[in-house]
N, C-alpha and C positions, 0 to 999 in steps of 0.2 A: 641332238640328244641333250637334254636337260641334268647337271647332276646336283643333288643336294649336298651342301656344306658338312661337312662331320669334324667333330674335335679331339683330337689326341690326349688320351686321357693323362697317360704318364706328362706326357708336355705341356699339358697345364698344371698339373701338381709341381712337377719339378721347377718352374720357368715363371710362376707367377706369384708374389709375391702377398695379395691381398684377392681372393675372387669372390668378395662378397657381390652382390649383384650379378653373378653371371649366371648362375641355375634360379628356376621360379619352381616354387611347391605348385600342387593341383589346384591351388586356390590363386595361383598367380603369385605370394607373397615370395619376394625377396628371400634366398637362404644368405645364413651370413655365413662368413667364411669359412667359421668350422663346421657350419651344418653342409657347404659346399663341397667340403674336403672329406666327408665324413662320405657321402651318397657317392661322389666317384669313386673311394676305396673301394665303394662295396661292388663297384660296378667291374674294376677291376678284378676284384674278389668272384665272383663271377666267369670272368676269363674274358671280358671286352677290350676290346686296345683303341674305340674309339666310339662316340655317341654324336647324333644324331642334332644338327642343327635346324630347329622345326622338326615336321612332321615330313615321316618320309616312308614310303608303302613297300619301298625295294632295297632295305637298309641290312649288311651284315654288321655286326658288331668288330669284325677283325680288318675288315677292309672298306665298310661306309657304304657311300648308297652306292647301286650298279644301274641307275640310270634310268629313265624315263623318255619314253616314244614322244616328239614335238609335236602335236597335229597343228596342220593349217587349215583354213574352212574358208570359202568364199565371200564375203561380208553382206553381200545382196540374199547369196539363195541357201546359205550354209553348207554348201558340198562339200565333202574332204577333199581337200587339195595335197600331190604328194611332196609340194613346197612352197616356201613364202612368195617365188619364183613365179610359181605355176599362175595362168590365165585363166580363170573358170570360162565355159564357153556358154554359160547362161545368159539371157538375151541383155539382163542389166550390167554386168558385165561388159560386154562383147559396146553395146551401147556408153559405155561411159569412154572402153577404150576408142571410138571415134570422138567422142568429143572433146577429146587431148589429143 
């Protein structure tokens, strides 16, 4: 199970002294500090208690992301495999493991 980073919004207002540099607008540009301070208020405002590090498809706002299924796939023939573990039984496969 994969899970995405998320940031506590109270704990960076309260705990950070400077966070320009840490939110980017749509265009990418750097917010400076009060414009950083300004978009978590409102996020807070809102009723969030945490946002989202990246991009993330399985995110709540009060408790962060819930997680993401790992697939494995075979590297010869792409099958889903049900772990990193797993041996595909496909012939290049099955052939490379004799030749180790």
């Amino acid at each position: 199970m994969k899970r995405h980073m998320s940031m506590n919004i109270k704990g960076v207002l309260n705990r950070t002294r400077n966070i320009k540099g840490l939110l980017f607008d749509e265009e990418g540009a750097c917010l400076s500090d009060s414009e950083a301070r300004e978009y978590l208020n409102e996020c807070l405002s809102n009723g969030w208690s945490v946002i989202p590090i990246g991009e993330c498809d399985n995110f709540d706002y009060q408790k962060g992301c819930f997680g993401h299924a790992i697939r494995h796939y075979c590297k010869y023939c792409n099958k889903t495999l049900q772990s990193a573990d797993e041996v595909c039984d496909c012939e290049e496969s099955i052939k490379q493991l004799n030749i180790k």
